[in-house]
N, C-alpha and C positions, 0 to 999 in steps of 0.2 A: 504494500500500500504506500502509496507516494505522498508528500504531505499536504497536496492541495484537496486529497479523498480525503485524509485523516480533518483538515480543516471543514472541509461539504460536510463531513457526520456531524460536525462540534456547531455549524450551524444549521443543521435541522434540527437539533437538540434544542427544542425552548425551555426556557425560563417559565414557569406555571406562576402567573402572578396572583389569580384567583377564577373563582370555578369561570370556565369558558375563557377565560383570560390568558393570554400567552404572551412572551416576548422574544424576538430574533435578533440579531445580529445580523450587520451586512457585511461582505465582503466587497473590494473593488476586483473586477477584472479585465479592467482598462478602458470601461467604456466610459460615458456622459454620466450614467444617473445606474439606479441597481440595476442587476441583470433579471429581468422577466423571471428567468426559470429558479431566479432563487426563491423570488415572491411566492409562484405556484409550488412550489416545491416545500414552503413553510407551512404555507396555509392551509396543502393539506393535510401535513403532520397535526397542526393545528386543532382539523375536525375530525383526526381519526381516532385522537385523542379522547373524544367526547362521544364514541361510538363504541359498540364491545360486542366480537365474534360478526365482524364483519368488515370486508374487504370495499374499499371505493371501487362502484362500476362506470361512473362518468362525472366528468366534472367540465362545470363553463365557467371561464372566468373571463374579467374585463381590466384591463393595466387604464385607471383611472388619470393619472398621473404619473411624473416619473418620482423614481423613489432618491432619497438621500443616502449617501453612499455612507455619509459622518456620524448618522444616526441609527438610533435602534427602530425595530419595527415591532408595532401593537397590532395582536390579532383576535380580534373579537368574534367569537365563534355562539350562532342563533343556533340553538335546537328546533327545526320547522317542523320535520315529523322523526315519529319513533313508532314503528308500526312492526309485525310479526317478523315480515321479511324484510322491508326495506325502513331507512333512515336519511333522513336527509338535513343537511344544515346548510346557514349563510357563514358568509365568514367576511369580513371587511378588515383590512388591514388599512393601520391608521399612522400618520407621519406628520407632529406639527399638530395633532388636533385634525387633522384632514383626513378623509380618505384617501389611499393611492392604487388601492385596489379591492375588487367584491368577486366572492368565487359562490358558486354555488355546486354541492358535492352531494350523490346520492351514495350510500352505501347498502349494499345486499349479502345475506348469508348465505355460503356457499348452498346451491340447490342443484339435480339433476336437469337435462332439459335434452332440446333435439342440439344438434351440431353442423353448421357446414359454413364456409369460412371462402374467400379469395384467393387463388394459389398464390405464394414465393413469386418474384420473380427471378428469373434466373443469373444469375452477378455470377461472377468469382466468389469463391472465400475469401476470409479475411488473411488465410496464412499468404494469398499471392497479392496481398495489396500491402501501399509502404503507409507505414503513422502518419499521421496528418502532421505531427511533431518534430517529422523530418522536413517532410514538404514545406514547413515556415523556415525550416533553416536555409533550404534555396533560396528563399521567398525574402528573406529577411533585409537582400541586399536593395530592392525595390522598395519597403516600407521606411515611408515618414520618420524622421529622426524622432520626434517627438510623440509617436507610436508605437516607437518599439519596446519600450519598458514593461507594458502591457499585453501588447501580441509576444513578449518573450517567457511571457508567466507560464510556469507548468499546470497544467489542467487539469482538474478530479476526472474526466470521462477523455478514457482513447477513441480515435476516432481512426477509419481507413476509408475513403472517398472510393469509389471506383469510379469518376474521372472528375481528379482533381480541377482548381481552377486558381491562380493565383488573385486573389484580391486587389492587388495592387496593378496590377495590368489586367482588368477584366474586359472578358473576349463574349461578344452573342452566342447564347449555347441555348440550345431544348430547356422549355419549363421544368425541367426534370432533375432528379438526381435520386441516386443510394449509397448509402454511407453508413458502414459497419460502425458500433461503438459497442465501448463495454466502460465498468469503472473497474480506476487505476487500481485495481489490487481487490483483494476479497472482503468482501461486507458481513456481517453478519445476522445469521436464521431468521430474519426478521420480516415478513410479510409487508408491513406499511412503510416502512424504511426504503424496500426498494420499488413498490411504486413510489412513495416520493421524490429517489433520486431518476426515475424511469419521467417523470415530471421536471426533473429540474431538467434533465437532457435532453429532451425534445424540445426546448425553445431553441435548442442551438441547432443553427444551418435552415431553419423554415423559412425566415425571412428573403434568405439569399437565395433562396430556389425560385422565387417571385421577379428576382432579380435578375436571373439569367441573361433571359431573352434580350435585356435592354441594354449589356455590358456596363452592370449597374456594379455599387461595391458600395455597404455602408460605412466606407475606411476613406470615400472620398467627401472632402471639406462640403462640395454643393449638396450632399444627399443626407437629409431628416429622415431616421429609419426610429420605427417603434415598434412594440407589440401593441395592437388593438387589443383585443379577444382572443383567446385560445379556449380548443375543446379537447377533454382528452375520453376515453370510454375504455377502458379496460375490460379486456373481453379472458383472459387467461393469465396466471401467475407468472411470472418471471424473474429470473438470477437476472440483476443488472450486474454480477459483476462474471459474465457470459456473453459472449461476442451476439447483438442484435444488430438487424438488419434493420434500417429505414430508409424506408420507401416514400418519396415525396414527391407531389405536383402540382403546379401552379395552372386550373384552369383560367383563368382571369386575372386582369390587371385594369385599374382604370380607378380615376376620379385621386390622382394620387393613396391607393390603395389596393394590395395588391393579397389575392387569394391562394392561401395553401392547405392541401388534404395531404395526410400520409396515412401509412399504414408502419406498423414494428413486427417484426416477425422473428423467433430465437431461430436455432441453427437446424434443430429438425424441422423447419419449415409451417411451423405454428402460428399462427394472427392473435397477437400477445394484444395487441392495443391499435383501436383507429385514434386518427386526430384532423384537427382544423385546424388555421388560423388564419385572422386579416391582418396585416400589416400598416401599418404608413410607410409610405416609401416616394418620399416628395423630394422634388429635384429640385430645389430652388434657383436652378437658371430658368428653367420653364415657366414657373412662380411669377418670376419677375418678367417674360418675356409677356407673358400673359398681363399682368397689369397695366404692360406699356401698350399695348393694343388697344 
């Protein structure tokens, strides 16, 4: 385990301030404001907390605000229903007195049912593809001096592209991509834990799959990139610290916002978790070309 895992565990571990009350910690990872997937990734520790013998099967959330990197974060967790099989709560995370974000999370007891799923696509494994960790090291001679302190940070989740793209010279590609990850070392037997990190790691690369088509890069000074909304629906258990597969695509882009669906699938070929998200993705030479019209 490398120590940026060992850090991800220390903050999803909150602070229990009182019943439904929680508190997190942020860390930086070189961006403007918190990283989205730490947000989703707390809050739903947060209401899994306030659940018992049962697993989250979907959650929607909305990134209100951006979050402060220098502060703690408050998570207010609403018990909405508590019913035989399912559970549901809100959860609003608060910075300053303000919201910066509202999740809402349904949780179900494991049950029997019917089965049938989307196939795998077909990729490489992960043993013929290089770390994404190497690829910044090529990459590193193109990136911003005043960038690189951040894009040189070690990462709690490995990642393997099967076809990379450098950031810093980005080329028009397919709304498309798949991109192996797993976390840096072993986690332990803990069910919520690693949906949570299964949460915190899918905010990363959805954005940039929206981004493809347009030889866009949210590493350049004219481009305002955010999480809007994210959806996640857990359909099957999962080792996050086991090589998964994500599968992402962008059918739509427009109105400075841009659409992404994936799917996560482990290594026997299993549909662990769908997902959504919308992005901002606002180019501000366009912005501006536009108001001068």
């Amino acid at each position: 385990m490398n120590a940026a895992l060992k850090d991800l565990i220390e903050v999803l571990e909150l602070e229990n301030l009182e019943q439904h009350l929680f508190r997190g910690q942020s860390r930086n990872l070189g961006g403007r404001s918190v990283f989205g997937g730490q947000v989703l990734g707390q809050a739903l520790v947060a209401a899994s907390r306030t659940v018992e013998h049962s697993l989250a099967h979907s959650v929607h959330a909305y990134f209100v605000r951006p979050g402060d990197m220098e502060a703690p974060i408050v998570y207010d967790v609403e018990r909405i229903r508590d019913g035989r099989s399912f559970a549901v709560r809100r959860v609003h995370a608060i910075q300053h007195g303000r919201p910066i974000f509202s999740m809402m999370a349904s949780f179900q007891q494991p049950e029997p049912g019917y089965e049938h799923q989307d196939s795998m696509p077909d990729v490489p494994p992960p043993e013929e593809l290089v770390l994404e960790s190497e690829l910044r090291t090529r990459w590193l001679e193109d990136c911003p001096a005043p960038l690189k302190p951040g894009y040189q940070q070690e990462l709690a989740i490995e990642f393997k592209p099967v076809t990379p793209r450098n950031p810093f010279r980005p080329e028009s590609m397919p709304p498309q991509q798949h991109i192996w990850f797993r976390a840096a070392g072993p986690l332990p037997d803990d069910p919520c834990l690693h949906q949570s990190v299964l949460a915190y790691a899918s905010d990363f690369n959805f954005l940039g799959t929206a981004m493809r088509p347009h030889a866009m890069s949210w590493f350049e000074r004219h481009v305002v990139a955010a999480t809007l909304d994210h959806v996640i629906w857990f359909h099957r258990p999962a080792r996050l610290d086991d090589w998964l597969l994500y599968s992402m695509h962008s059918p739509s882009a427009q109105g400075a916002r841009g659409l992404t669906q994936g799917q996560i699938y482990n290594r026997d070929g299993e549909l662990v978790a769908s997902l959504a998200q919308e992005s901002l993705m606002r180019d501000t030479h366009l912005a501006a070309q536009q108001q001068d019209d």
